[in-house]
C-alpha positions in Angstrom: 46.6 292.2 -11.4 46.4 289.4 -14.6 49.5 288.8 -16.2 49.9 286.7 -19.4 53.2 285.1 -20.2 53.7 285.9 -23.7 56.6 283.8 -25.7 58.1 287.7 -27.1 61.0 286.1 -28.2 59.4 283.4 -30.9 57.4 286.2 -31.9 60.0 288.4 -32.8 61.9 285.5 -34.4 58.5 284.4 -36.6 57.9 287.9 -37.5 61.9 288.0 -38.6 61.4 284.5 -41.1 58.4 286.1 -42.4 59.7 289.4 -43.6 62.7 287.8 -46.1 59.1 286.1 -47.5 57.0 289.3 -47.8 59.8 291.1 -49.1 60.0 288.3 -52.1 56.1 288.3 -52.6 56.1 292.1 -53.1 59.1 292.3 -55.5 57.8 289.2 -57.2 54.2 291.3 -57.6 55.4 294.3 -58.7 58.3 293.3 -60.9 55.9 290.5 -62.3 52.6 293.2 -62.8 50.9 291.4 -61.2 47.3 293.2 -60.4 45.3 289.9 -58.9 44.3 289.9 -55.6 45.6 287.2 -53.3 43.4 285.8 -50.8 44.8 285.6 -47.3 45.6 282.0 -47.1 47.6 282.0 -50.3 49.6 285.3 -49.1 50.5 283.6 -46.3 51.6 280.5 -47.9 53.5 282.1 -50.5 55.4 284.0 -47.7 56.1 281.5 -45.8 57.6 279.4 -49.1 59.5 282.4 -50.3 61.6 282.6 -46.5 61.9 279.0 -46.5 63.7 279.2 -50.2 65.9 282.5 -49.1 66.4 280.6 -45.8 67.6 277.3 -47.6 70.3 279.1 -50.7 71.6 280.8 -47.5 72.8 278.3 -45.4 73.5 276.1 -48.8 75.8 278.8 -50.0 77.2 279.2 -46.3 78.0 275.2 -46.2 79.4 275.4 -49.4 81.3 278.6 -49.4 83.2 277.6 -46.0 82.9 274.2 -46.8 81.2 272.8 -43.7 78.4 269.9 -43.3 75.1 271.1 -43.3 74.5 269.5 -40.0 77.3 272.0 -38.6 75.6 275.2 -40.0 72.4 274.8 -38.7 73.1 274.1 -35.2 76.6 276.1 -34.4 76.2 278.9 -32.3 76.5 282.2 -33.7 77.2 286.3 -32.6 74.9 288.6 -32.5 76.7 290.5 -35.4 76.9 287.1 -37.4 73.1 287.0 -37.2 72.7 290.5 -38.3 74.8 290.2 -41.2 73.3 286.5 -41.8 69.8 288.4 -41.8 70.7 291.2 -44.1 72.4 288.5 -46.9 69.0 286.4 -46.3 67.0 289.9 -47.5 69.0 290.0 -50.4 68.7 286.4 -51.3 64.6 287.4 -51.6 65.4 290.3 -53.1 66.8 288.3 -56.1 64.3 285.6 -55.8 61.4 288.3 -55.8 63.1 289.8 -59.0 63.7 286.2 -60.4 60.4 285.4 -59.8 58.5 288.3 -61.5 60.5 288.3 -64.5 59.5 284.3 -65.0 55.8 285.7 -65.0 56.2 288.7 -67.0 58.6 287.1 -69.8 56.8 283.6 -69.5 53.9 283.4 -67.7 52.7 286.2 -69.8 54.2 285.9 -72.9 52.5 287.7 -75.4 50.7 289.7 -73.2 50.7 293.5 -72.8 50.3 293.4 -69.0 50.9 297.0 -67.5 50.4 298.4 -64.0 48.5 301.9 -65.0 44.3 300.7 -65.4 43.5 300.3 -69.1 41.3 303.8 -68.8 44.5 305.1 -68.2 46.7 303.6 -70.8 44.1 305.1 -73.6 43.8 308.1 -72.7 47.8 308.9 -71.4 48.8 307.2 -75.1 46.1 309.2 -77.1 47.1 311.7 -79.4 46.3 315.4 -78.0 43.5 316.7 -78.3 41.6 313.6 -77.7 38.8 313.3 -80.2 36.1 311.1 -78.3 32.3 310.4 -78.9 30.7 309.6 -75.1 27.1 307.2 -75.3 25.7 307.6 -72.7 23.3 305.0 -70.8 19.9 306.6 -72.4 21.8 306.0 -75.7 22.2 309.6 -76.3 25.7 310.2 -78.1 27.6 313.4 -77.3 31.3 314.2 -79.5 33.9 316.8 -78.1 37.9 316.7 -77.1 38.5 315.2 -73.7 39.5 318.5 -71.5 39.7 316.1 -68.1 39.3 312.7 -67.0 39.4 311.0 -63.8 42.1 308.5 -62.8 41.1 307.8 -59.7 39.5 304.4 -57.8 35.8 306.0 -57.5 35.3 306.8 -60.7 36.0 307.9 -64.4 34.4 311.0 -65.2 34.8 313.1 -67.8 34.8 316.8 -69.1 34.3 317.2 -73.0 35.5 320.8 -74.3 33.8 322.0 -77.7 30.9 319.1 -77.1 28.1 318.2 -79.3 25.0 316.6 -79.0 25.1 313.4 -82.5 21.7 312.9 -84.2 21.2 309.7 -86.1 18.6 308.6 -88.9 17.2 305.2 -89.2 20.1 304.0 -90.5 22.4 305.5 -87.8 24.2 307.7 -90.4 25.0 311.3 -88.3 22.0 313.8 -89.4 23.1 316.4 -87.6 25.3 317.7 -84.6 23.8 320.4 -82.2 26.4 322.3 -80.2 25.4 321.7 -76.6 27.9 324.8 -75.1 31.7 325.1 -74.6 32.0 322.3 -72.2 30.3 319.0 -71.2 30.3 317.2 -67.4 30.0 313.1 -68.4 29.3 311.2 -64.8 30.9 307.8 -64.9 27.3 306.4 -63.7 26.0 308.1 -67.2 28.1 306.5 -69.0 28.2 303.3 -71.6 30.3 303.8 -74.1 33.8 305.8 -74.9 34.5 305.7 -78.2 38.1 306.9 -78.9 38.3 308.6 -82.4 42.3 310.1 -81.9 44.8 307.4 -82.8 46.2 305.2 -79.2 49.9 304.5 -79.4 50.2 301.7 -76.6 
């Protein structure tokens, strides 16, 4: 029989520092809106910097608080119950931090900026007002005008059903000629489509 002698107990410990990290990197991302992806590297780093702050205002505001040397803290032997404790007070130092953290990129990093968490397709269509007037062109350059019945929020795609739809045709001059009723309802693939123009005011 092989048998590896794994070090358990410094993985459990490394996996403990990172978490009080993690837990400041998520807060700081979705209090912040963030939507960037972060490679690997980066993530890692960021954790890593984020438990070694929490880490740090801990056993500063320990030293201070009970007014020992820093020296002292670090190396004096603790219960397990004083570790626990210590561990749940070092969550909700990144807790703060993670909330700290966003807010300096929402408020500063972004200022100006309407940064929300809900895709842009989203935002136009959840803030139009109902019914949605819309005019779909398609990728053949065909242009078809109805009321947006349904639309699809989901990652694979943005289609859309028009009710009342009809078929725009232009002169030379693009002026509308006519419109030609194409049926009660109209099926819009998102690979059909180029254009959405919104024709119902957007209150964002």
């Amino acid at each position: 029989m092989v048998s590896f002698n794994l070090p358990l107990i410094d993985l459990v410990y490394a996996f403990f520092i990172l978490v009080p990290g993690f837990v400041t990197y998520r807060i700081g991302r979705y209090v912040g809106k963030v939507t960037v992806e972060v490679d690997r590297f980066n993530k890692t780093a960021y954790t890593l910097v984020s438990s070694g702050i929490a880490l740090s205002l801990l056993v500063l505001t320990y030293a201070i608080a009970f007014r020992q040397p820093l020296e002292s803290v670090v190396t004096a032997e603790y219960t397990l119950g004083e570790l626990g404790l210590a561990y749940l007070i070092l969550l909700g130092i990144a807790s703060v931090n993670g909330c700290a953290a966003g807010w300096f990129i929402d408020n500063r990093l972004k200022d100006g900026l309407q940064t929300r968490r809900e895709k842009t397709w989203e935002i136009m269509l959840d803030s139009a007002e109902r019914p949605i007037e819309a005019r779909v062109v398609t990728t053949e350059g065909r242009e078809i005008h109805g009321y947006v019945n349904v639309y699809d929020t989901q990652d694979h795609g943005k289609d859309v059903l028009l009710e009342y739809p009809q078929k725009i045709i232009r002169d030379e001059n693009g002026e509308i000629r006519e419109k030609i009723s194409i049926g009660d309802y109209a099926y819009v693939n998102e690979g059909d489509i180029s254009h959405i123009y919104i024709e119902s005011k957007v209150d964002v």
